[in-house]
Backbone as numpy.savetxt, mean C-alpha at the origin, in Angstrom:
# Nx Ny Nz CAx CAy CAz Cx Cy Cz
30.61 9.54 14.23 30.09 8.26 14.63 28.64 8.13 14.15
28.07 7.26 13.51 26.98 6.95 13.14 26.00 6.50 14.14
24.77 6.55 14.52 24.06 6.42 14.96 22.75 5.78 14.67
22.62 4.84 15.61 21.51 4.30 15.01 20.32 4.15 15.48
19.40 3.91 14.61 18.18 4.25 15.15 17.05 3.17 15.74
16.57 3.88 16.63 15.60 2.48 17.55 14.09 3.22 17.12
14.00 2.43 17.69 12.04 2.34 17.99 11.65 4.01 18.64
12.46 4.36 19.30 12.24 5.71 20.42 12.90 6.71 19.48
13.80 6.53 18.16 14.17 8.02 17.86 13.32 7.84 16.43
12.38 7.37 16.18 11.09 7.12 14.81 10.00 7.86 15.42
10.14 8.40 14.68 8.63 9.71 14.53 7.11 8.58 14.42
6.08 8.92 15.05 5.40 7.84 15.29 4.69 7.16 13.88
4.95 7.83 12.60 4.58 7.58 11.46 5.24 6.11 10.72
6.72 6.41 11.37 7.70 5.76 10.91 7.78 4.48 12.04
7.10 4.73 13.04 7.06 3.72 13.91 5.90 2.52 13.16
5.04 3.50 13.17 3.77 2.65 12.21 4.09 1.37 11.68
4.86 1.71 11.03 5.67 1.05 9.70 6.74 0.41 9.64
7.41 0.24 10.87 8.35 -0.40 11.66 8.16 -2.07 10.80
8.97 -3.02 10.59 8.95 -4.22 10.16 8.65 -5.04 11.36
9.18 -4.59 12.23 8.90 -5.67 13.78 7.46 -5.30 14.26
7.10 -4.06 13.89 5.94 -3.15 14.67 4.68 -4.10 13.71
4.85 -3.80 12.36 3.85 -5.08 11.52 3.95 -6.32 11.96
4.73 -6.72 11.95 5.20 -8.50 12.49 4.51 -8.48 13.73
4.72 -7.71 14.94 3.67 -8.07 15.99 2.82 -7.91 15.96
2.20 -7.16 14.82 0.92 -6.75 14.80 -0.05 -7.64 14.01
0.45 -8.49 13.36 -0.28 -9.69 13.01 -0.14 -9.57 11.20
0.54 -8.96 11.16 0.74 -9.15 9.35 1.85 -9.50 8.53
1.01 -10.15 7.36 2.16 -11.33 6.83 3.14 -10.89 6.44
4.07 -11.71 6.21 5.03 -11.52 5.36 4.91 -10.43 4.08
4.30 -11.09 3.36 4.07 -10.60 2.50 3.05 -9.34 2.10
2.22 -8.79 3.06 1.54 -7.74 3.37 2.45 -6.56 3.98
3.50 -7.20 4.48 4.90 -6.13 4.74 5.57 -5.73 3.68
5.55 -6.48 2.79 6.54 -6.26 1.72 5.82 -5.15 0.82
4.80 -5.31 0.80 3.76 -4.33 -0.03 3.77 -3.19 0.92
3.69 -3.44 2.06 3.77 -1.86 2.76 4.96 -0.70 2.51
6.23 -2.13 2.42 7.61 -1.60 2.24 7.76 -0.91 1.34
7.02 -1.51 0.25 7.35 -1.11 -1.26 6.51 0.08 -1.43
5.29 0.25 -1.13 4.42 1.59 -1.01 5.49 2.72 -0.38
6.01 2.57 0.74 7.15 3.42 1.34 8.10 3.91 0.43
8.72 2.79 0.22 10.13 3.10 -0.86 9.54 4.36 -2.16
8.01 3.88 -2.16 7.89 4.94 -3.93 7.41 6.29 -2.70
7.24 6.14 -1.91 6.51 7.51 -1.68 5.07 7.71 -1.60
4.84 6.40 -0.93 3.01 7.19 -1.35 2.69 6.75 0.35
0.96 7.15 0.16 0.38 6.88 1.11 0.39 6.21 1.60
0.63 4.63 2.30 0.64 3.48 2.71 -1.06 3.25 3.72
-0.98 4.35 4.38 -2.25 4.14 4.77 -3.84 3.79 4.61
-3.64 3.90 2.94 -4.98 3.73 2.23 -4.90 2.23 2.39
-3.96 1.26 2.37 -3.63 -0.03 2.40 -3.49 -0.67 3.59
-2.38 -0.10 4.29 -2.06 -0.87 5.49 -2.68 -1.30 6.59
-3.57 -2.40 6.17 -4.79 -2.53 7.06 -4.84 -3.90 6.75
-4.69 -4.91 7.92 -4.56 -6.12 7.97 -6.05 -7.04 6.98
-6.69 -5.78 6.70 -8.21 -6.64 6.45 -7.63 -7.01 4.78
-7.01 -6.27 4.45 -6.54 -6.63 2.49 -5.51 -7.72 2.47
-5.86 -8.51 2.11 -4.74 -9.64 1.66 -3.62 -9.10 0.55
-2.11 -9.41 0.82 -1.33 -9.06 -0.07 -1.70 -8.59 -2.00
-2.38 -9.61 -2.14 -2.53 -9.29 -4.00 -3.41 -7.86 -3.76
-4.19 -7.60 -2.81 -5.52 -6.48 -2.25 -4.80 -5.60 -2.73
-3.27 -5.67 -1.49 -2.96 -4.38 -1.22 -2.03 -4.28 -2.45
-1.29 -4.96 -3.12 -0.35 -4.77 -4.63 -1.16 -3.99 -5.57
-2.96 -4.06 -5.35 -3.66 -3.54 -6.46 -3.65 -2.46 -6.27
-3.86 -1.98 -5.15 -3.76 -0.41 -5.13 -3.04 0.29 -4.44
-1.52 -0.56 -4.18 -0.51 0.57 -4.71 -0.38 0.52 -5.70
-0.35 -0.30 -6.77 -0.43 -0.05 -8.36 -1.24 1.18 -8.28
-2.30 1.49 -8.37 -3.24 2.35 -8.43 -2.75 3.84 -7.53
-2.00 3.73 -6.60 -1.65 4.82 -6.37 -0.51 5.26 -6.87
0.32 4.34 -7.78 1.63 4.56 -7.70 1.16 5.06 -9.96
-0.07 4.36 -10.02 -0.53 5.25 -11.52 -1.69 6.47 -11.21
-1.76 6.84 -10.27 -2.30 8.11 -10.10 -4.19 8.16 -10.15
-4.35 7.03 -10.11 -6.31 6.90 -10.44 -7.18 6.50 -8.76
-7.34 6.95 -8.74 -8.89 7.64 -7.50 -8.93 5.74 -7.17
-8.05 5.52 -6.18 -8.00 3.90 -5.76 -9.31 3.77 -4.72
-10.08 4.94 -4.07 -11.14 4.52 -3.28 -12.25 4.19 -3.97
-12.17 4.09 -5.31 -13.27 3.14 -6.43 -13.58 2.15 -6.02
-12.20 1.38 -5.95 -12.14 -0.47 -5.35 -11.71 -0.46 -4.05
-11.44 0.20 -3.64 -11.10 0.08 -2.09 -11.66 -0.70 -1.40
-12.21 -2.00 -1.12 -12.80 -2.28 -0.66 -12.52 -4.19 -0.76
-12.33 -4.33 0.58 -11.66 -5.96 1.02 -12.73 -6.97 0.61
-13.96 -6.05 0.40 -14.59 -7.78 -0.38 -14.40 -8.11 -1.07
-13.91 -7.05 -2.54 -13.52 -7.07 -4.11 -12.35 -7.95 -3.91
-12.26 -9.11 -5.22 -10.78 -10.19 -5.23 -10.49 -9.32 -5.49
-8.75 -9.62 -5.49 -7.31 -9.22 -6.54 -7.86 -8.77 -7.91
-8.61 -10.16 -8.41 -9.13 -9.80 -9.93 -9.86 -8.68 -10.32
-11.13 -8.52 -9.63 -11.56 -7.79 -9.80 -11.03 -6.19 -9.76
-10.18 -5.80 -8.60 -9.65 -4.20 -8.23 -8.82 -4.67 -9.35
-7.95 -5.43 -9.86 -6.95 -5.07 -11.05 -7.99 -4.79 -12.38
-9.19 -5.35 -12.84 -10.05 -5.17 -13.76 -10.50 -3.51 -13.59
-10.81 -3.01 -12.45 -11.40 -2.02 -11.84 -10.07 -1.10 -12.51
-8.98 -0.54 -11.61 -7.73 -0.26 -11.63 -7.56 0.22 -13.09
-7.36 -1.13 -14.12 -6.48 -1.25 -15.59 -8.00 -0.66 -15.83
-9.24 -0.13 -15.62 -10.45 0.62 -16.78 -9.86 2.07 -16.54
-9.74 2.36 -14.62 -9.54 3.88 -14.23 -8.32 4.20 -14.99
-7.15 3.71 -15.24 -5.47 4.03 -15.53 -5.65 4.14 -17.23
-6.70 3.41 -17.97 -6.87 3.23 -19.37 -7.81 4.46 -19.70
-8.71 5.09 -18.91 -9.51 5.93 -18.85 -8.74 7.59 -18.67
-8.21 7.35 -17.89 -6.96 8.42 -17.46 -6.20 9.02 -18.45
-5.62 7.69 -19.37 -4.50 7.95 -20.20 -5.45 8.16 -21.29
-6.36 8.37 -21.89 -7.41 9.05 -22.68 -7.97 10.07 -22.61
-8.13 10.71 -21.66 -8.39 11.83 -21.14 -6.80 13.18 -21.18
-6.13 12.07 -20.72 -5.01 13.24 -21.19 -4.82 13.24 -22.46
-4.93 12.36 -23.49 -4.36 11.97 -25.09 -5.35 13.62 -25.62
């Protein structure tokens, strides 16, 4: 018999990260989806998941974590979208030169 899982058998990490647990917690739609998707690859979510980054914020650096470059460069909710992707595409272009 399959079993399914609630709120009480999620390890409190996984509670974190809960879709209902964001939703009450005041974040958008679309700031979930970026959390989701950070999950699905495996990375940190926590460098992001912080209501203060607006969705494009947080897409920039899981890009950035999901290409491997030191994302606490731009980390930072005052920087637009534009800018951390300008920031981001120098560290990931810089990277891939260094290994060449």
């Amino acid at each position: 018999m399959k079993q399914t899982r609630t709120m009480k058998h999620l390890d409190e990490s996984e509670r974190q990260y809960d879709i209902a647990f964001l939703q009450t917690n005041g974040f958008s739609e679309k700031q979930i989806i970026e959390i989701q998707a950070g999950l699905k690859l495996g990375l940190d979510v926590s460098v992001y998941a912080d209501k203060k980054y607006d969705p494009d914020q947080m897409y920039q650096v899981r890009r950035g974590l999901e290409e491997g470059v030191d994302v606490s460069i731009y980390l930072n909710p005052q920087y637009p979208f534009n800018r951390m992707s300008d920031i981001r595409n120098r560290l990931y272009a810089r990277k891939n030169r260094e290994r060449s």
